[in-house]
Backbone as a printed PyTorch tensor [residue, N CA C, xyz], in Angstrom:
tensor([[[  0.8500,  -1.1770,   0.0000],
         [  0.0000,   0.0000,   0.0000],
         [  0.8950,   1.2390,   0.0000]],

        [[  0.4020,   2.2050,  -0.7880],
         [  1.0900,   3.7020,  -0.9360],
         [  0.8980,   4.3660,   0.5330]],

        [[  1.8160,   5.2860,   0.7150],
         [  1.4710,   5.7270,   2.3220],
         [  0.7390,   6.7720,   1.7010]],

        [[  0.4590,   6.8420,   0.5170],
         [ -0.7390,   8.2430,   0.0320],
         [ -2.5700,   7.6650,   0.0340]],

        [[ -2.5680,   6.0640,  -0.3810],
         [ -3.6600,   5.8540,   0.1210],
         [ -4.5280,   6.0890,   1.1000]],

        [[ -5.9600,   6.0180,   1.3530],
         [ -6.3420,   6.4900,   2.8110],
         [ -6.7930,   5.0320,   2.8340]],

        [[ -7.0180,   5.0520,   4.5830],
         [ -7.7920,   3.6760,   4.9050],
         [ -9.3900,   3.5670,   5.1060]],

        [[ -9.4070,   2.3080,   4.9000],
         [-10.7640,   2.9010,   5.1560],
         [-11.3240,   1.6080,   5.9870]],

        [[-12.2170,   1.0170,   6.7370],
         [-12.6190,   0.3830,   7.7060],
         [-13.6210,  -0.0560,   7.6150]],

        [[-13.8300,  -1.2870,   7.7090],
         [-15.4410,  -1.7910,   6.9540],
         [-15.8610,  -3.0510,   8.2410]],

        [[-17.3390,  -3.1090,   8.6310],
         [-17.3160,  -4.0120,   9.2880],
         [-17.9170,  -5.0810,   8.4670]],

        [[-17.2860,  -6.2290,   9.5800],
         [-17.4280,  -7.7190,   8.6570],
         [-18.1610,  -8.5470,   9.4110]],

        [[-18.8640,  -9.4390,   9.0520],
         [-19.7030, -10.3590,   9.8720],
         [-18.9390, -12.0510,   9.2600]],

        [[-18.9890, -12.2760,  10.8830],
         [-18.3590, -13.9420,  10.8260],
         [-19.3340, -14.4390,  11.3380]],

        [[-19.5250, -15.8180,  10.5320],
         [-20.4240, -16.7240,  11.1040],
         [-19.7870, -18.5080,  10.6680]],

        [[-19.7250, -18.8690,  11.7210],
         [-19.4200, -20.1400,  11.4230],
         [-20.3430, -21.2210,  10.6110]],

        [[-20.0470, -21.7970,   9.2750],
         [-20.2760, -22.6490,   8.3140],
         [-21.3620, -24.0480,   9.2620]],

        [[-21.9870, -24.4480,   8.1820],
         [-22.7400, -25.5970,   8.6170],
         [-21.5820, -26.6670,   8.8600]],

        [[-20.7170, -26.3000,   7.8760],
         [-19.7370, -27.9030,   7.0410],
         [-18.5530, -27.5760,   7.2480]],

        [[-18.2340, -26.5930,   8.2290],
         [-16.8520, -26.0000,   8.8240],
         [-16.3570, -24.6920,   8.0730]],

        [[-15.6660, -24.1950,   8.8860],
         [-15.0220, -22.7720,   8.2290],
         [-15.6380, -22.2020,   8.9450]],

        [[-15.4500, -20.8890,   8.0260],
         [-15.6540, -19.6250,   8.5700],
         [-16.2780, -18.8280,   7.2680]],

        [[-17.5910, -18.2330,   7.1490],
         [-18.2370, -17.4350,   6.1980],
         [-18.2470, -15.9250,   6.2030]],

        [[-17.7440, -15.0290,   5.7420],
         [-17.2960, -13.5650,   6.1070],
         [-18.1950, -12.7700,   5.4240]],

        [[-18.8850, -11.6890,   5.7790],
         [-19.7790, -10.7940,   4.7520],
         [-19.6470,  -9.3010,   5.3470]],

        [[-19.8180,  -8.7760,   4.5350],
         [-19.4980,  -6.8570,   4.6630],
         [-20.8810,  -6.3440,   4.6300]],

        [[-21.5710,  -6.0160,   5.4980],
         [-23.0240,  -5.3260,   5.3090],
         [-22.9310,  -4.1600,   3.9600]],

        [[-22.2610,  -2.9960,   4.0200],
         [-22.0360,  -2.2240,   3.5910],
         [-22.2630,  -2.1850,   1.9750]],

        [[-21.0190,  -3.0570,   1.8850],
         [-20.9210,  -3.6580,   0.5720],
         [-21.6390,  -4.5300,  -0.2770]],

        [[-22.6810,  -4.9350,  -0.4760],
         [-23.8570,  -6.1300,  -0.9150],
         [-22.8500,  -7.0530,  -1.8250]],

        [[-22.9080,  -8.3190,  -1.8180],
         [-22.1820,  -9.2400,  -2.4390],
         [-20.7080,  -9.4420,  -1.9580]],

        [[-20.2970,  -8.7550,  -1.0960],
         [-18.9230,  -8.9020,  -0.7490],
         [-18.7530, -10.1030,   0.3660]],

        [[-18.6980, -11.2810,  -0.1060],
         [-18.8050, -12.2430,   0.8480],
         [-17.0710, -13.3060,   0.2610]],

        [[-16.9760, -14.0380,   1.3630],
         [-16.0560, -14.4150,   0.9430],
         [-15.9390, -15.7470,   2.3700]],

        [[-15.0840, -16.6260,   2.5840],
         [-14.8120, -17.7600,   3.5170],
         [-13.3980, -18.5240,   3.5730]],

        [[-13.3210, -19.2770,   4.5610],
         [-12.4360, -19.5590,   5.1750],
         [-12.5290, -21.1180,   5.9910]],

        [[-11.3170, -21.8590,   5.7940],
         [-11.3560, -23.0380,   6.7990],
         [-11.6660, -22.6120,   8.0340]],

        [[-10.1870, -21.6110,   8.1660],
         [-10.2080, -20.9670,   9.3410],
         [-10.9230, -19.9390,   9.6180]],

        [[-10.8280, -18.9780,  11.2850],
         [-11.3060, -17.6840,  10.9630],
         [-10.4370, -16.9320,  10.7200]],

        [[ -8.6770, -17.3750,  10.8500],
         [ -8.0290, -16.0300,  10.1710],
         [ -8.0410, -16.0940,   8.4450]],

        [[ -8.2420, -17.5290,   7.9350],
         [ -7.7340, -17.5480,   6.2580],
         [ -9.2840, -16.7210,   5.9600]],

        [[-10.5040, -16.6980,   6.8780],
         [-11.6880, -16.2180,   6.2650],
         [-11.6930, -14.8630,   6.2540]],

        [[-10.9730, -14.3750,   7.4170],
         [-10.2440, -12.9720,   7.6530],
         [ -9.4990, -12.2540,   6.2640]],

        [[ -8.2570, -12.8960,   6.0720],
         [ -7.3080, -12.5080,   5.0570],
         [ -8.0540, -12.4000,   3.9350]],

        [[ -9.5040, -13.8110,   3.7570],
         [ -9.9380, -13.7690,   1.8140],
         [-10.9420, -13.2580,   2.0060]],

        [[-11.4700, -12.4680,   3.1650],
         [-12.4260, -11.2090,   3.2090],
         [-11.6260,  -9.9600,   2.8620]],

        [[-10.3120,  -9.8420,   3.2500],
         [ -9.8080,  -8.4470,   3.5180],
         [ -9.3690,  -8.3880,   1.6990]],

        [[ -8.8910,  -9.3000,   1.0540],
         [ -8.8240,  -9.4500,  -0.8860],
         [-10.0880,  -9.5000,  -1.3240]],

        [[-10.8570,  -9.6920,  -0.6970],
         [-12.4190,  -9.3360,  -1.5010],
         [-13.1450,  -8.4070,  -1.0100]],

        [[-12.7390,  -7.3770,  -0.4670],
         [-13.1260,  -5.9620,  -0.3020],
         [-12.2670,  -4.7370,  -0.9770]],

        [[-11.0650,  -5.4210,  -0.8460],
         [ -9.8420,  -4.8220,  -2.3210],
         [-10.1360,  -4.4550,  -3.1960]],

        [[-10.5520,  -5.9280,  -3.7920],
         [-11.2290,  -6.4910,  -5.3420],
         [-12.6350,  -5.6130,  -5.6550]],

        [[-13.4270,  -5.7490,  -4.5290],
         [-14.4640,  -5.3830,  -4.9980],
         [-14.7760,  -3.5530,  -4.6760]],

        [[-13.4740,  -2.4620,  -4.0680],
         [-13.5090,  -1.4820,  -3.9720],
         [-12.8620,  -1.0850,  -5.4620]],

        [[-11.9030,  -2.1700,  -5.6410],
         [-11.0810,  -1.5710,  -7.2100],
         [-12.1260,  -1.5760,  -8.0220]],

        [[-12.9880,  -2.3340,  -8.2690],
         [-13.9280,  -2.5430,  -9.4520],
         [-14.9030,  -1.1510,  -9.0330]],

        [[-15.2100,  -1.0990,  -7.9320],
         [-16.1680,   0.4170,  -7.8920],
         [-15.1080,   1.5650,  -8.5520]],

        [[-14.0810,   1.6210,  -8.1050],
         [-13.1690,   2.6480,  -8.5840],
         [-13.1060,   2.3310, -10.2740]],

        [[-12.8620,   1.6020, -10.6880],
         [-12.6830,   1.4740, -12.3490],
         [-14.1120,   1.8570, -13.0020]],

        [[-14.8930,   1.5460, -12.3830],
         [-16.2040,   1.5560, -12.9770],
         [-16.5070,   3.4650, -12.3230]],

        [[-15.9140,   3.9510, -11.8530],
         [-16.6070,   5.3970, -11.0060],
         [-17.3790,   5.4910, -10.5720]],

        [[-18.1930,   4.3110, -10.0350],
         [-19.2280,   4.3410,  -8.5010],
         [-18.7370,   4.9200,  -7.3910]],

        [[-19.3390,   5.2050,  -6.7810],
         [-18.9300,   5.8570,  -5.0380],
         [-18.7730,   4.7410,  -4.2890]],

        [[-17.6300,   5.1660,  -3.6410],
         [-17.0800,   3.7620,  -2.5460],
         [-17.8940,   4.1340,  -0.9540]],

        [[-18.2690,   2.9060,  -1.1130],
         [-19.9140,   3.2990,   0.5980],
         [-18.3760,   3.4760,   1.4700]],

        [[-18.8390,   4.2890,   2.5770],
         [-17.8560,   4.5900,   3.2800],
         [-18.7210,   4.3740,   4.7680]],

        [[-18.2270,   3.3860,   6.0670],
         [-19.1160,   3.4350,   7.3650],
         [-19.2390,   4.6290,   7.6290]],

        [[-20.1550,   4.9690,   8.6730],
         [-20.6940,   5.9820,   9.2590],
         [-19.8770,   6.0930,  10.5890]],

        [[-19.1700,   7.0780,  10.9340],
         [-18.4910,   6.8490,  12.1880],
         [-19.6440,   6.8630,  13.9090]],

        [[-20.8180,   7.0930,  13.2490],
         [-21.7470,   6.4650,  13.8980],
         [-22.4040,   5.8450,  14.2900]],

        [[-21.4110,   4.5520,  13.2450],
         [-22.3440,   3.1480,  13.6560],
         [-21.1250,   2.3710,  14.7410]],

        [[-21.6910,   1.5820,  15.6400],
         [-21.2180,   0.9750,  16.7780],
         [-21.5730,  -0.7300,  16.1820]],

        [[-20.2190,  -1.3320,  16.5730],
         [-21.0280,  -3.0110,  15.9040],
         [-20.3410,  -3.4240,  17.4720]],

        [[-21.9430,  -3.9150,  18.1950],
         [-21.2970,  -5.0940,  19.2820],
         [-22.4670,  -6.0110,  19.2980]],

        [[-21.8330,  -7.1660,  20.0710],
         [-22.8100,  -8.0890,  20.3320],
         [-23.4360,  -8.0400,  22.1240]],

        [[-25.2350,  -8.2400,  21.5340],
         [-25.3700,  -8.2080,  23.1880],
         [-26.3640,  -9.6470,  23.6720]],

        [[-26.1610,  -9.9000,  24.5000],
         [-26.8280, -10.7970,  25.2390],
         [-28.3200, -11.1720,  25.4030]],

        [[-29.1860, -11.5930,  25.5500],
         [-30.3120, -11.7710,  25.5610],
         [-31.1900, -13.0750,  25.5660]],

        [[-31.4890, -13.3510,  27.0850],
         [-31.3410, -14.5770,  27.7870],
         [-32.5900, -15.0400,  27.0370]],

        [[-32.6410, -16.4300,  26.3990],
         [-33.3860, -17.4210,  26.0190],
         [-35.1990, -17.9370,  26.9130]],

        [[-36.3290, -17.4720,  26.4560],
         [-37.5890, -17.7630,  27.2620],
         [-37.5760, -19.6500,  27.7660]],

        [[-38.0280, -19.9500,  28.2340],
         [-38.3040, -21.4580,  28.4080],
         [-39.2400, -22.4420,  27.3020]]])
């Protein structure tokens, strides 16, 4: 990466596979999905398919979705009825 590039920060959703692995998806981005044995290889071939699929917005001159520094991603708890 050029140190002239900017970064930019995307959240990703992991969910573990029926049949093992790891399944990775970018809300932001629609279609940007990608997977993994692991959760870091699902990590790494999420982080080349948000690359891939920001270069193609750039070649094509679409606007690259950019998060909202107002969105918060956590997980919360919420105990199960009987």
């Amino acid at each position: 990466m050029k140190s002239y590039e900017k970064i930019r920060m995307y959240t990703v959703i992991f969910e573990q596979a029926e049949e093992g692995g790891f399944i990775a998806s970018v809300p932001i981005l629609p279609g940007c999905v990608s997977q993994g044995e692991t959760f870091e290889e699902a990590r790494i071939n999420i982080k080349d398919a948000i690359e891939g699929y920001v270069a193609v917005l750039k070649e094509d001159g679409d606007e690259i979705p950019t998060e909202s520094p107002e969105r918060i991603a956590a997980t919360v708890a919420v105990p199960m009825l009987p």
